[in-house]
N, C-alpha and C positions, 0 to 999 in steps of 0.2 A: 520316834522319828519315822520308822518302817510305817508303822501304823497310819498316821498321820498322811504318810504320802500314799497309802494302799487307799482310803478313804478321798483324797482328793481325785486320786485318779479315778474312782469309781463315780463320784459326784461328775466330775469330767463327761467321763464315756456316756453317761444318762444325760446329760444337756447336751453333748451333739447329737445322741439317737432322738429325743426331744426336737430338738430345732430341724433334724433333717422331717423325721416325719410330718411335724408342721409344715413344713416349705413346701413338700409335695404331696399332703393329704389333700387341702382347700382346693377346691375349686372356683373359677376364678364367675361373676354373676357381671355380663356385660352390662346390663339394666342398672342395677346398686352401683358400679362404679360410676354410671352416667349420671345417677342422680347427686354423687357423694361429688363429682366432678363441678356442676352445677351449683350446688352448696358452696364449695369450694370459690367458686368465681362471685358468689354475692356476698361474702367474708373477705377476698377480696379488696371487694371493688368499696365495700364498707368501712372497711377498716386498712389501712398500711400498715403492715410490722414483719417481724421477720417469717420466715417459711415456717421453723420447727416450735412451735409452744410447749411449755407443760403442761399435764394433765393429759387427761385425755383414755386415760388408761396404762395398764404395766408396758406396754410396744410402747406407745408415744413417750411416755417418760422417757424408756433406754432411748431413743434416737434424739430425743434435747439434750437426754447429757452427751451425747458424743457429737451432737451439731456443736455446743460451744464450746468443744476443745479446737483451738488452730487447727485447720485445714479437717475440721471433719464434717465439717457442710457438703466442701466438696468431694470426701470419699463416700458420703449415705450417695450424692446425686449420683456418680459414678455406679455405686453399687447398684441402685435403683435402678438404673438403666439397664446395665448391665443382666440382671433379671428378667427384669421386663423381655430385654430382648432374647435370651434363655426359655422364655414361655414360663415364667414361674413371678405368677399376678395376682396372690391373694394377698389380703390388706396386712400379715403379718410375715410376710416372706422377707424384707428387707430387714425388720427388729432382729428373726428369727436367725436371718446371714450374719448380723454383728454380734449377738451372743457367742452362735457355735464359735464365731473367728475368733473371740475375747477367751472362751472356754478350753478353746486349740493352744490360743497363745499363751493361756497359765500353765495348762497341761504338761507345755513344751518345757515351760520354764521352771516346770516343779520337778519334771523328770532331770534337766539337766543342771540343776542346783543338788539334784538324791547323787547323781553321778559324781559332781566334782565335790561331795561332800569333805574329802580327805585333800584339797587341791590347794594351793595357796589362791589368795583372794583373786590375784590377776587372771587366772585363768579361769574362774567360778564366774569374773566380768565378762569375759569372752564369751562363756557360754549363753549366758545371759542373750547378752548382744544377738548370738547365732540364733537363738530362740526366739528372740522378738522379730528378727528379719523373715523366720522360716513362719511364725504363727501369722504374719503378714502375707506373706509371699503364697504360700499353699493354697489358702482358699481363695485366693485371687485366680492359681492356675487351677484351681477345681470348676471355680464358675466359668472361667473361658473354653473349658472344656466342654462344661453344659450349654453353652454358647455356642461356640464350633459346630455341635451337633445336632442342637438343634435348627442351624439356619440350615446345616445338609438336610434332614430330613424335606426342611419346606420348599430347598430347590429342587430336592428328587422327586418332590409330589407336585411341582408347579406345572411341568408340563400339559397330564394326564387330565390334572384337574381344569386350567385353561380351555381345554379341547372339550373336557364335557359340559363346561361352562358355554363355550359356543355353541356346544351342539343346545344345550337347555334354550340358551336364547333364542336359537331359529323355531324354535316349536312355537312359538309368540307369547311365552310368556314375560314377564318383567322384570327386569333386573335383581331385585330384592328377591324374588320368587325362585329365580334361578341361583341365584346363592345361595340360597336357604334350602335349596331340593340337593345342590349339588352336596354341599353339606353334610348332609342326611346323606348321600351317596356313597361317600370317599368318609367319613368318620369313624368305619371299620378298616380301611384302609390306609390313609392319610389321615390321622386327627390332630396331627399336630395343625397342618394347614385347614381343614373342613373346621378348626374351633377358629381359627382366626377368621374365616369369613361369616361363619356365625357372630363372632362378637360385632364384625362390621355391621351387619345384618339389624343387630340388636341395638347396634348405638343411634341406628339410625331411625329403625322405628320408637325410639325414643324421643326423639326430637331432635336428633341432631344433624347437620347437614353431611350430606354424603360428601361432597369432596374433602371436610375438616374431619370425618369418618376413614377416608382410605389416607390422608395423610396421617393420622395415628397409628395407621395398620403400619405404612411405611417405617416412621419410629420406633415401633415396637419390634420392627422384623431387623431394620438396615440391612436388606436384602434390595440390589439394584433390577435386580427382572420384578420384583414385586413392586417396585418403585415405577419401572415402566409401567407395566399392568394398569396402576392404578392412575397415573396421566395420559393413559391410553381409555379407560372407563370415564375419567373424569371430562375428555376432551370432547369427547362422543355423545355422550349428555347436552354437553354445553352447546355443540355446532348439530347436533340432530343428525349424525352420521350412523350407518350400520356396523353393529357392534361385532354381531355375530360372526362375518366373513373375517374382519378386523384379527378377532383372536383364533379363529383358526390360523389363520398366520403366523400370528405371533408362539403360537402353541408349535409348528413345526421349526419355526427357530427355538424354542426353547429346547425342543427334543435336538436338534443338531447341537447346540451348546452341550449336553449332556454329554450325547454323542462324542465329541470333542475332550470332553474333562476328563471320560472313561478312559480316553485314548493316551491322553497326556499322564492319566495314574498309571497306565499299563507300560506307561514311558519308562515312568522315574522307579517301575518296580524291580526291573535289572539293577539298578545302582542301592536302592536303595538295601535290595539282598546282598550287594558285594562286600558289605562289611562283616554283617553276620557269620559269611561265607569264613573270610578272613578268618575271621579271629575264633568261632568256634566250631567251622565242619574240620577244613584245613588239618588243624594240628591233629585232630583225632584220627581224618587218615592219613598222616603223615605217622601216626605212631603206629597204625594196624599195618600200614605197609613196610616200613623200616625198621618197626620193631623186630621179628623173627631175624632179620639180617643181621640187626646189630649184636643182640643175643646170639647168634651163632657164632658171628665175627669174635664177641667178646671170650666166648666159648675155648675156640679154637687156640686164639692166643694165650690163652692162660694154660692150655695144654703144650702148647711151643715152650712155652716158658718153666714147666716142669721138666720136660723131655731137657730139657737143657743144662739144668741142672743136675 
């Protein structure tokens, strides 16, 4: 039985190191997805049936059987998204998040079945139970973590990057040009944002049109200053207005907005120390400084109490 579960748990720990390094080895090819996208839309527009098939390979298999279990259509989309908007867009990162989660979920449930080995059944169920909630629940708050940090990353670059984007524009070159240089600019710096305007960049010398280009960017980010940004480009296009003054503006409000955030973390950093404070400086010097007292006090009395005797 030791055995058995030394060997599952090892098979484990190799399929999440597997599925992580997949997930962030790939890099993501703006061009192949636009083509694969395209494909997608005259299968489509050929055929009606559902989203997930089989075949297709070992990823596509795993994601049809878990699209046709109840509600797991809607967790792949979920997850999907969710990725996507993390910055993590190779064609096998979604398969790769439903194995690890499945591989977490046994792991959990192989450890806490070795544990209540000696247990009676009802509690071996509870564990269970606790298992399938936590092998659910974890890597859900793992990717909103990858989430979270990644949408900071592309607000703390939005600013810097905006402002060298209008500077790029007033020299007269072209929008596309100006993304692509700024890109090249800020990708030692910023790459999480310098890749996202290259893909924009890429989808659109593809063939695809810039506004249904910066509204993909918006989905991908669900970031609302990127969302203006990009009906602020889009608008500018369309009515032939100056782009370049435009975003310097908007670049100084985005630097005050940050301004602001920094302000408001510097806010909540008093309260949010008062706990720590609490519960672990507190007592420690509450014991360096009462302690000698109480040790003497204790001291003292116990010698009253001899003498007395």
């Amino acid at each position: 039985m030791l055995l058995l579960f030394f060997l599952l748990s090892t098979l484990t720990l190799g399929t999440l190191v597997w599925s992580g390094w997949m997930i962030f080895h790939e890099q993501e090819d703006p061009l192949a997805d636009r083509l694969e996208e395209l494909q997608s839309s005259a299968m489509a527009t050929a055929s009606r049936g559902p989203r997930r098939r089989a075949g297709g390979g070992f990823f596509n298999g795993v994601l049809y059987v878990v699209s046709i279990i109840p509600g797991g259509e809607d967790y792949l989309s979920e997850s999907e998204k969710e990725l996507n908007q993390a910055g993590i867009r190779n064609r096998a990162a979604l398969a790769m998040y439903v194995l690890g989660s499945v591989a977490f979920t046994l792991s959990l449930v192989g450890f806490f079945l070795w544990l209540g080995r000696d247990n009676p059944p009802t509690n071996r169920f509870g564990g269970l139970i606790a298992a399938g909630l936590l092998g659910y629940l974890l890597p859900k708050q793992v990717l909103h973590r990858l989430l979270s940090a990644y949408r900071q990353k592309l607000q703390e670059a939005l600013p810097d990057t905006v402002d060298l984007l209008g500077i790029t524009l007033g020299t007269g070159l072209s929008l596309d040009q100006a993304m692509l240089r700024v890109s090249e600019e800020m990708q030692f710096i910023y790459p999480e944002l310098a890749a996202e305007l290259s893909t924009v960049v890429m989808q659109v010398k593809a063939g695809q049109e810039r506004a249904k280009a910066f509204n993909q960017l918006v989905r991908r980010t669900g970031i609302d200053d990127i969302k203006s940004l990009a009906a602020m480009i889009i608008q500018s296009e369309r009515f032939g207005t100056s782009l370049s003054q435009a975003l310097k503006v908007y670049a100084d409000a985005l630097r005050n907005r940050r301004r602001l955030r920094a302000e408001a973390a510097i806010a909540k950093a008093g309260i949010k120390m008062l706990f720590p404070i609490i519960i672990f400086i507190l007592p420690v010097l509450f014991a360096i400084t009462l302690g000698p007292a109480v040790l003497t006090f204790l001291g003292g009395a116990s010698g009253i109490g001899t003498a007395g005797r």
